[in-house]
Each structure stands twice: as structure tokens, then as C-alpha cells.
HTML snippet that shows the backbone in 3Dmol.js (N, CA, C, O; Angstrom):
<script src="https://3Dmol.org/build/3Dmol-min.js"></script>
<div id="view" style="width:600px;height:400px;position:relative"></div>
<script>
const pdb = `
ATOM      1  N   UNK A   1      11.394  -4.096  29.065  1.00  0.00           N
ATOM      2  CA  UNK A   1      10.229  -3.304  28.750  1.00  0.00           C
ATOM      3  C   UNK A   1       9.265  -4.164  27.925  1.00  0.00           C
ATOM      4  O   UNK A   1       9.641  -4.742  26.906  1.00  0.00           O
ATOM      5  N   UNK A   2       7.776  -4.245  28.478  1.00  0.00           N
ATOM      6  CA  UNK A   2       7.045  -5.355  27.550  1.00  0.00           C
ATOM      7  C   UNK A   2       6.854  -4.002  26.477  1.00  0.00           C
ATOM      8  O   UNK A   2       7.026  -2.785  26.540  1.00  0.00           O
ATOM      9  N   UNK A   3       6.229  -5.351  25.112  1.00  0.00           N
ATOM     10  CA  UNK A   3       6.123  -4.467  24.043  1.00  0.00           C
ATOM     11  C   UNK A   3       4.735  -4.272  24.422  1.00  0.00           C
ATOM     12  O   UNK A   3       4.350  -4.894  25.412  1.00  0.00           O
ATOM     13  N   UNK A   4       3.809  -3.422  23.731  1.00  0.00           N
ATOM     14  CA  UNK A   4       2.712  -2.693  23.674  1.00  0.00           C
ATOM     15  C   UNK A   4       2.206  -3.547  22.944  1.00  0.00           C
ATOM     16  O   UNK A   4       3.013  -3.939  22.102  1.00  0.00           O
ATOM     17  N   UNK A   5       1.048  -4.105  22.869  1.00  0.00           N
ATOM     18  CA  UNK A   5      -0.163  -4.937  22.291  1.00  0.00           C
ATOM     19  C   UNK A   5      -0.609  -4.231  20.817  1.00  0.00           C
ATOM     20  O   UNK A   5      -1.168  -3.152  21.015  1.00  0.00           O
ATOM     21  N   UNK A   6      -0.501  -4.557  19.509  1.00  0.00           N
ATOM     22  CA  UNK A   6      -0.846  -3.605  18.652  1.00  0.00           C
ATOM     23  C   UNK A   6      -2.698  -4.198  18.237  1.00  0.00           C
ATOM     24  O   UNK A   6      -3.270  -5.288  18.219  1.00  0.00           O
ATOM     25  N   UNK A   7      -2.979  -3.161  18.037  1.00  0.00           N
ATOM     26  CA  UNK A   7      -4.627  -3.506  17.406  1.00  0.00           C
ATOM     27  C   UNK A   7      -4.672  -4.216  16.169  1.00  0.00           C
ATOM     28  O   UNK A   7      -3.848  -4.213  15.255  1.00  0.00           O
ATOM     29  N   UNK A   8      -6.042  -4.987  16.303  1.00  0.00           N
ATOM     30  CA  UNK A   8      -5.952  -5.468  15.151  1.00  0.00           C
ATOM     31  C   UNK A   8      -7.230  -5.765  14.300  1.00  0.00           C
ATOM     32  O   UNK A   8      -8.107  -5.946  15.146  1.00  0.00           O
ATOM     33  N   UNK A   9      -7.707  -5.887  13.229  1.00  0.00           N
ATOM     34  CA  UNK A   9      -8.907  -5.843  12.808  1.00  0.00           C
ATOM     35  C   UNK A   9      -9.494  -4.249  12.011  1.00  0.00           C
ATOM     36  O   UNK A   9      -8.538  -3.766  11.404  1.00  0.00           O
ATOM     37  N   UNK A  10     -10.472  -3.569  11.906  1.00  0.00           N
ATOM     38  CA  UNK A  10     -11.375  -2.412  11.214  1.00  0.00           C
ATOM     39  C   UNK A  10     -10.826  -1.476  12.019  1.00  0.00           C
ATOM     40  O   UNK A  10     -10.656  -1.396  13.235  1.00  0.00           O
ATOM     41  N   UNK A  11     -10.576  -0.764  11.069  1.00  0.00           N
ATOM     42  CA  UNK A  11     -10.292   1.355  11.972  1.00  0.00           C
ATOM     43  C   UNK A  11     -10.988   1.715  12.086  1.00  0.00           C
ATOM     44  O   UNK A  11     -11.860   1.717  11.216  1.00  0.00           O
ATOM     45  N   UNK A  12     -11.167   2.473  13.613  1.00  0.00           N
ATOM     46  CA  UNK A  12     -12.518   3.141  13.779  1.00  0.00           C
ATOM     47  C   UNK A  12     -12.410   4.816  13.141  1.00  0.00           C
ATOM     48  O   UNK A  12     -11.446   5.444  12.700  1.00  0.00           O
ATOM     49  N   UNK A  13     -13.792   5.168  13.313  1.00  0.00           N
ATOM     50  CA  UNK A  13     -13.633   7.084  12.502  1.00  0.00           C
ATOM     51  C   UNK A  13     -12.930   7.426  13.439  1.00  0.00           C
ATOM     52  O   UNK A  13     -12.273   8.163  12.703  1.00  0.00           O
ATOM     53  N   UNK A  14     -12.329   7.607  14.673  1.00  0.00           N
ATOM     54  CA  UNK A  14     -11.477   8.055  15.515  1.00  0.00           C
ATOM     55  C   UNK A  14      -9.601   8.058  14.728  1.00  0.00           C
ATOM     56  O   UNK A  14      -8.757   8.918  14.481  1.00  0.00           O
ATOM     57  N   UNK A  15      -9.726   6.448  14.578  1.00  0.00           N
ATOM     58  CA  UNK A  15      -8.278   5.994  13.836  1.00  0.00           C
ATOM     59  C   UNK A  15      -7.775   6.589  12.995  1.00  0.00           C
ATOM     60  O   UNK A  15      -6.604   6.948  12.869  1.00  0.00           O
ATOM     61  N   UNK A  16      -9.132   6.806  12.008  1.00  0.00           N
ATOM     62  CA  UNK A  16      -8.558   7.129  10.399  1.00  0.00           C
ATOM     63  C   UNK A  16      -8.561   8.913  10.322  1.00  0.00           C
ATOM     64  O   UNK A  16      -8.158   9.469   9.300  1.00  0.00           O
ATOM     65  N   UNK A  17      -9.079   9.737  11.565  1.00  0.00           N
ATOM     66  CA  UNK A  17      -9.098  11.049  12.061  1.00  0.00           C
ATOM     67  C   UNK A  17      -7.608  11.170  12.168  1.00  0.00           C
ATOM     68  O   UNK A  17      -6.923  11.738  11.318  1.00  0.00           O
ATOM     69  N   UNK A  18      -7.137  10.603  13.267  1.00  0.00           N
ATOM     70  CA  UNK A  18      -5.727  10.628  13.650  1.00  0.00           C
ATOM     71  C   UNK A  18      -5.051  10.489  12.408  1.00  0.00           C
ATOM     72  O   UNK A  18      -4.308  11.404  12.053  1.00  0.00           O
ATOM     73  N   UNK A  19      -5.229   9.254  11.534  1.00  0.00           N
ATOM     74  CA  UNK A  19      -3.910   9.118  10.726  1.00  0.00           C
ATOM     75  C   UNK A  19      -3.810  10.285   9.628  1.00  0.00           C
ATOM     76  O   UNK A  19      -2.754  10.679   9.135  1.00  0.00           O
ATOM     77  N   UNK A  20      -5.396  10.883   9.261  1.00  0.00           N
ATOM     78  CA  UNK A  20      -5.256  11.945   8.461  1.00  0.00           C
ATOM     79  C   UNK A  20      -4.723  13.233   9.279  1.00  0.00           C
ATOM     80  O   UNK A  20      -4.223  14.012   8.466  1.00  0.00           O
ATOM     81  N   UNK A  21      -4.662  13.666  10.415  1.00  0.00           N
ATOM     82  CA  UNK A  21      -4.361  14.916  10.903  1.00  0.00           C
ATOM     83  C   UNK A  21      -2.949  14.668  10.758  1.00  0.00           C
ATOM     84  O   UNK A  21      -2.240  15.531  10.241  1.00  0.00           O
ATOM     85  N   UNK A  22      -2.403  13.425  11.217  1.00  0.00           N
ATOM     86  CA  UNK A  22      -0.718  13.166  11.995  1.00  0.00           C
ATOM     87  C   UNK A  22       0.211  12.575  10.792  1.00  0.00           C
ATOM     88  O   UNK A  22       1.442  12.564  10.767  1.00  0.00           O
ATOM     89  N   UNK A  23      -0.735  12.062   9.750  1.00  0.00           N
ATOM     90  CA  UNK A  23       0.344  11.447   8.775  1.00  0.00           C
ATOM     91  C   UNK A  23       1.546  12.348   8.386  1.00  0.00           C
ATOM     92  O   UNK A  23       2.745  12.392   8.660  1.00  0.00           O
ATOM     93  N   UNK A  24       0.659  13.056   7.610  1.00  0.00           N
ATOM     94  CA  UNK A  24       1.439  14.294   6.669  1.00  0.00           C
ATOM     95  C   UNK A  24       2.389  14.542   7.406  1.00  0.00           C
ATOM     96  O   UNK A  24       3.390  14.186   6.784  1.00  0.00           O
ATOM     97  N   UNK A  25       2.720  15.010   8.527  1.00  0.00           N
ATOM     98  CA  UNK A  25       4.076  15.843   8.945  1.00  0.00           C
ATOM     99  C   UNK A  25       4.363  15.481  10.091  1.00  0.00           C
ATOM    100  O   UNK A  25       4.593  16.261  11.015  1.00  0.00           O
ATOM    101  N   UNK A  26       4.393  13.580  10.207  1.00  0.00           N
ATOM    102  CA  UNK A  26       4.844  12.976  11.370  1.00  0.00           C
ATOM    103  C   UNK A  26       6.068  11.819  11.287  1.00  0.00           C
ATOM    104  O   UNK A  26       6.313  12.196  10.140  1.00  0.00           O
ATOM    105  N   UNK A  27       6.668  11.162  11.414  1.00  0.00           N
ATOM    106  CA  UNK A  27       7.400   9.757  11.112  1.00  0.00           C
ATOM    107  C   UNK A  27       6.061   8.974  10.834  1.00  0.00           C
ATOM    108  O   UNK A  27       4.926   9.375  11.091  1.00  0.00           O
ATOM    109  N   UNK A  28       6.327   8.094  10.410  1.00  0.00           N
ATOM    110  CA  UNK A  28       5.228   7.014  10.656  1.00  0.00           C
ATOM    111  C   UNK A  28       5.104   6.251  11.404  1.00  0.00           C
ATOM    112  O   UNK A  28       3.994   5.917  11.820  1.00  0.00           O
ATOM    113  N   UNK A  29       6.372   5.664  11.862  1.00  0.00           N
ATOM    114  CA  UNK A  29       6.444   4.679  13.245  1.00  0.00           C
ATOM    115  C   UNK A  29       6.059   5.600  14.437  1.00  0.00           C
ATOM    116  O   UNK A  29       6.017   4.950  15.481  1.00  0.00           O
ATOM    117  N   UNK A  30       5.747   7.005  14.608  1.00  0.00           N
ATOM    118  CA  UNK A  30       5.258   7.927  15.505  1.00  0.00           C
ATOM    119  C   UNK A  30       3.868   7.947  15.361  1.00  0.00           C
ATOM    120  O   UNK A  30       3.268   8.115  16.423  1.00  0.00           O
ATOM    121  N   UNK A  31       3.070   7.807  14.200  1.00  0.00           N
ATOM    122  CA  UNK A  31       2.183   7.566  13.746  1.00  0.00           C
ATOM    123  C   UNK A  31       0.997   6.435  14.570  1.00  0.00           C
ATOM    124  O   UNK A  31      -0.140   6.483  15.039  1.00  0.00           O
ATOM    125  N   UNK A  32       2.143   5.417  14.374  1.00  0.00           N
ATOM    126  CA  UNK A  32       1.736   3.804  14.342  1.00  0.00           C
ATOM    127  C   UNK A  32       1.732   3.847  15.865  1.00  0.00           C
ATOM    128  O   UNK A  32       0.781   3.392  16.501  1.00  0.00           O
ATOM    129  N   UNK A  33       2.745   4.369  16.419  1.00  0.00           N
ATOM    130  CA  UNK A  33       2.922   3.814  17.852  1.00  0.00           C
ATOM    131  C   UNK A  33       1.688   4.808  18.526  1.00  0.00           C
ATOM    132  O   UNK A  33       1.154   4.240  19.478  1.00  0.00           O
ATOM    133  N   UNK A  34       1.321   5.689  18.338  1.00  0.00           N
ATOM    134  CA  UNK A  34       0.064   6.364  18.704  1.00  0.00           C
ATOM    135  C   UNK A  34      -1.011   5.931  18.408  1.00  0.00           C
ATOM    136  O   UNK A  34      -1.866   6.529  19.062  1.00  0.00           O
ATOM    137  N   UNK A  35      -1.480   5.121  17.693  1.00  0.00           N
ATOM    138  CA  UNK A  35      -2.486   4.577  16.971  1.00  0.00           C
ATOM    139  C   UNK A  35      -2.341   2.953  17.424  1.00  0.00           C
ATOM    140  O   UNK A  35      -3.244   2.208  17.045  1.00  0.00           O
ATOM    141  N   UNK A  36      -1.388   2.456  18.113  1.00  0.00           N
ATOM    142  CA  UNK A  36      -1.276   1.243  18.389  1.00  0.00           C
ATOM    143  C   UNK A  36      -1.515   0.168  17.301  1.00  0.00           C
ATOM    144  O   UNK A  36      -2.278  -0.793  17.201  1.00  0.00           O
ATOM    145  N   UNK A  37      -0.432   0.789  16.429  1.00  0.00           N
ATOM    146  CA  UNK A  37      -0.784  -0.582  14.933  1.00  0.00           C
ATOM    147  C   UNK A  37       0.563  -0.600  14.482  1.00  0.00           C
ATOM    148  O   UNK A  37       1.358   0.284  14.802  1.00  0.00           O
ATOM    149  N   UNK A  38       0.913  -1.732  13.627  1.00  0.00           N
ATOM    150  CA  UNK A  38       1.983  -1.933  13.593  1.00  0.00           C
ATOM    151  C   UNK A  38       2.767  -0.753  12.112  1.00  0.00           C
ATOM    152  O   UNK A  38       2.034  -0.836  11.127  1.00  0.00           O
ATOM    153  N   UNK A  39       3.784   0.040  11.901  1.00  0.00           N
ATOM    154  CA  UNK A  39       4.313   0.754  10.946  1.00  0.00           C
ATOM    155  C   UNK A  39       3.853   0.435   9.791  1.00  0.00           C
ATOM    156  O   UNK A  39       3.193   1.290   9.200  1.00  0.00           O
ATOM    157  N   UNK A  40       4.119  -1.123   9.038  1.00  0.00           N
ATOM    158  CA  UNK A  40       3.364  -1.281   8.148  1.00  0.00           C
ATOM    159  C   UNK A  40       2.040  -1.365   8.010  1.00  0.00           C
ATOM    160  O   UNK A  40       1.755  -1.588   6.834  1.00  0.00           O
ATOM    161  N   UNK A  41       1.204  -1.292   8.636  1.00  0.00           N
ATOM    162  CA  UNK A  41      -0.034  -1.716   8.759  1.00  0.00           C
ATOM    163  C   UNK A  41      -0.545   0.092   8.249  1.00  0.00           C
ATOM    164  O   UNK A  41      -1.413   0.424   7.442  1.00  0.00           O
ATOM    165  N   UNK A  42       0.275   0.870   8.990  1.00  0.00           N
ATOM    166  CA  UNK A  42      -0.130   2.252   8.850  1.00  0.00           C
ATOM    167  C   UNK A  42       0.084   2.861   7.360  1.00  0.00           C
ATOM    168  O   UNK A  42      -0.633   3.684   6.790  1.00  0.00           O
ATOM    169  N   UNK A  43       1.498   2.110   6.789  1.00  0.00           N
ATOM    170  CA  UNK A  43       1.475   2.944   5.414  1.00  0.00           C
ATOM    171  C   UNK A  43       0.762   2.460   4.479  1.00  0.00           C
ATOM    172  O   UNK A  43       0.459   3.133   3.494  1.00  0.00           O
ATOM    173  N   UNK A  44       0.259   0.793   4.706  1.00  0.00           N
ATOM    174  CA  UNK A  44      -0.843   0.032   4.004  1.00  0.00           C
ATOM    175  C   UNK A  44      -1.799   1.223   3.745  1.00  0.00           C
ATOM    176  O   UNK A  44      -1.961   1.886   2.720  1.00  0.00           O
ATOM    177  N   UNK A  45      -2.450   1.317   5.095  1.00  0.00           N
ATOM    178  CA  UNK A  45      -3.842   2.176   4.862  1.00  0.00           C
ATOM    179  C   UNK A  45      -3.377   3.085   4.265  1.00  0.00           C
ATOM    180  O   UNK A  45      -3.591   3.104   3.052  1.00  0.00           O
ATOM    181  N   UNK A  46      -2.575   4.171   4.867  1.00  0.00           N
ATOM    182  CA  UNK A  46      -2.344   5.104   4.093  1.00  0.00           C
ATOM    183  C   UNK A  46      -1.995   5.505   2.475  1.00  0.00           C
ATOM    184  O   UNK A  46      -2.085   6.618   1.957  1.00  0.00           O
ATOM    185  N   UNK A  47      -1.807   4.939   2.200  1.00  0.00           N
ATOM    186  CA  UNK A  47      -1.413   4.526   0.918  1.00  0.00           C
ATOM    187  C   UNK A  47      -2.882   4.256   0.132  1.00  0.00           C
ATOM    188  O   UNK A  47      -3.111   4.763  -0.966  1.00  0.00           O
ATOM    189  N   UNK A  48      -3.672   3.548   0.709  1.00  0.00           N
ATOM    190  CA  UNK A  48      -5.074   3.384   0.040  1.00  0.00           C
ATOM    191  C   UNK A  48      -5.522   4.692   0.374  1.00  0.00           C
ATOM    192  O   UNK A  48      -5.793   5.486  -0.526  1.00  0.00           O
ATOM    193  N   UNK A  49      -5.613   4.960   1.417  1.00  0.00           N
ATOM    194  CA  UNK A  49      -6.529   6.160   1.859  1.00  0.00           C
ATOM    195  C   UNK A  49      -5.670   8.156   0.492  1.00  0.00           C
ATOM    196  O   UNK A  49      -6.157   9.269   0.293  1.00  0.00           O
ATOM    197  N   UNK A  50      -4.558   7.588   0.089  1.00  0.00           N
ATOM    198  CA  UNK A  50      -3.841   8.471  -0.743  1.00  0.00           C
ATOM    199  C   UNK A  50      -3.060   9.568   0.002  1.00  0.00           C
ATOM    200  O   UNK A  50      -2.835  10.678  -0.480  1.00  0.00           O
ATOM    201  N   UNK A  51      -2.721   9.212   1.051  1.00  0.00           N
ATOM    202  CA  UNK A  51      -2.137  10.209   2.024  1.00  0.00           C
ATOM    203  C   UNK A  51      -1.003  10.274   1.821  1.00  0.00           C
ATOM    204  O   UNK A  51      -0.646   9.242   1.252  1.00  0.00           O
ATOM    205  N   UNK A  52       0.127  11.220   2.042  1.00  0.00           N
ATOM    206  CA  UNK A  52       1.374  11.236   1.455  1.00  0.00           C
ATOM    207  C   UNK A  52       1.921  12.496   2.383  1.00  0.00           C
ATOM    208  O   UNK A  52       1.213  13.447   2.712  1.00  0.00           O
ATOM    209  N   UNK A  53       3.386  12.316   2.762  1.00  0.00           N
ATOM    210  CA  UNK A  53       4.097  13.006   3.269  1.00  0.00           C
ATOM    211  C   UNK A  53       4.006  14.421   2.602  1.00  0.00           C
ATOM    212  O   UNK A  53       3.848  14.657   1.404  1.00  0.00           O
ATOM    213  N   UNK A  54       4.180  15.573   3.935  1.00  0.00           N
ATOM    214  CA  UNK A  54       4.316  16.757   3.087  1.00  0.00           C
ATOM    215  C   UNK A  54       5.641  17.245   2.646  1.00  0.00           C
ATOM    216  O   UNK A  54       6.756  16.974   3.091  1.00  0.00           O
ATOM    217  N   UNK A  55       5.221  18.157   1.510  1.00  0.00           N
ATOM    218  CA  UNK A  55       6.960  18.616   0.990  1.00  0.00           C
ATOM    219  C   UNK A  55       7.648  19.368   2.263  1.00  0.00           C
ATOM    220  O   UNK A  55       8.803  19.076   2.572  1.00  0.00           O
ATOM    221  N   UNK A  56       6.960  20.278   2.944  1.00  0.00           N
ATOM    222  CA  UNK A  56       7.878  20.636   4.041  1.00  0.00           C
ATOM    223  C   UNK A  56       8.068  19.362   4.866  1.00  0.00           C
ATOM    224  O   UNK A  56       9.203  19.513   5.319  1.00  0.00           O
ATOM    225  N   UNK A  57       7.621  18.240   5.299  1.00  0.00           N
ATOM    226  CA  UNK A  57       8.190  17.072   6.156  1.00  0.00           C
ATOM    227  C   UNK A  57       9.357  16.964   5.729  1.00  0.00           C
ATOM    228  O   UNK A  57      10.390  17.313   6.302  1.00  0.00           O
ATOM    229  N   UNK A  58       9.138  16.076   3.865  1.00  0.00           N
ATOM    230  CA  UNK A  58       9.881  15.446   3.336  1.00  0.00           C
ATOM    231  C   UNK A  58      11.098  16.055   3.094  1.00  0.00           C
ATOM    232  O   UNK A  58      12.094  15.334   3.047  1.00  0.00           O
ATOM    233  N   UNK A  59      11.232  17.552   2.890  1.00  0.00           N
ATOM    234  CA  UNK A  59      12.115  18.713   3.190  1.00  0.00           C
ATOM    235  C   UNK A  59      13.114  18.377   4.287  1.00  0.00           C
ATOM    236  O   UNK A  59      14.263  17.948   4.190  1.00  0.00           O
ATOM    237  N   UNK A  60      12.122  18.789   5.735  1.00  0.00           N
ATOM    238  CA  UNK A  60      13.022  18.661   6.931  1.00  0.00           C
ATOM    239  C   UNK A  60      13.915  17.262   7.006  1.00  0.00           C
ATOM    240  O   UNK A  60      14.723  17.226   7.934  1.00  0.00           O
ATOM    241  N   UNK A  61      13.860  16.179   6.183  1.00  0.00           N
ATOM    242  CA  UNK A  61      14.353  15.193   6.159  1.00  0.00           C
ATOM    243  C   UNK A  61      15.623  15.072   5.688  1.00  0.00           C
ATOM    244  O   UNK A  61      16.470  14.358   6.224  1.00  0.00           O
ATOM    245  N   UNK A  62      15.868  15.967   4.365  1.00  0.00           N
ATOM    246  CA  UNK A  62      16.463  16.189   3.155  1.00  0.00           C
ATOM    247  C   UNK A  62      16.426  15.975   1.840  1.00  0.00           C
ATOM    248  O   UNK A  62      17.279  16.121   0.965  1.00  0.00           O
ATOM    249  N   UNK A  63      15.000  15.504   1.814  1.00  0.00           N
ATOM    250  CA  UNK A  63      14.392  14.714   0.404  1.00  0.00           C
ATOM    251  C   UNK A  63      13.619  15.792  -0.091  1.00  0.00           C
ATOM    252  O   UNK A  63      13.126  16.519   0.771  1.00  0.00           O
ATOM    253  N   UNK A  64      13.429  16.029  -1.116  1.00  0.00           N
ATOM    254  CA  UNK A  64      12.313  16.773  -1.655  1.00  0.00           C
ATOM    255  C   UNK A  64      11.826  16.090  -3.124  1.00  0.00           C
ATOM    256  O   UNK A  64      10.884  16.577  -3.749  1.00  0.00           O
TER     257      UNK A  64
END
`;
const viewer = $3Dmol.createViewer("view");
viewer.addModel(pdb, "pdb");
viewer.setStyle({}, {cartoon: {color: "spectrum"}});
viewer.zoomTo();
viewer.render();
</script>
């Protein structure tokens, strides 16, 4: 299976739409692979942008 080409360079307002709707109550590598960027690249931004898992996610996980 080839791997998928990840993007690289500026997020467009489309990108940073997605990562705010899907972060909160998604995996992140589910995240990333929808967004075609690499996992870290996604919690980078996110992390600047102040986005953070929700307590019900982090819940369904077993973390709270």
C-alpha cells in the first residue's frame, strides 16, 4: 500500500476549520490522516491554536 503524500507548508481557512470542528472529539492521527499532515504536525498547531481534547473524548478513553 503506497503511503499518502502529507502536505506541507501554511494551513489554509479550510484546514484550520476542520481541525477546530474534528479535534476535540476525534484521535488525532484520524485528524491528521484527514487533513493529510503528519500527527505531529497536527498537535503542533493545535496546541498553539489552544485546542484540547474534550472531557467526554478524554472520558471515552478512560482518562479524565
Amino acid at each position: 500500500m503506497a503511503k499518502k503524500k502529507l502536505v506541507k507548508g501554511l494551513w489554509s481557512k479550510s484546514e484550520v476549520s476542520l481541525l477546530k470542528k474534528f479535534f476535540h472529539n476525534n484521535p488525532t492521527a484520524k485528524v491528521a490522516a484527514r487533513l493529510g499532515r503528519s500527527t505531529d504536525t497536527v498537535k503542533k498547531i493545535a496546541s498553539r491554536m489552544g485546542l484540547k481534547k474534550s472531557k467526554k473524548y478524554l472520558k471515552s478513553l478512560g482518562r479524565a
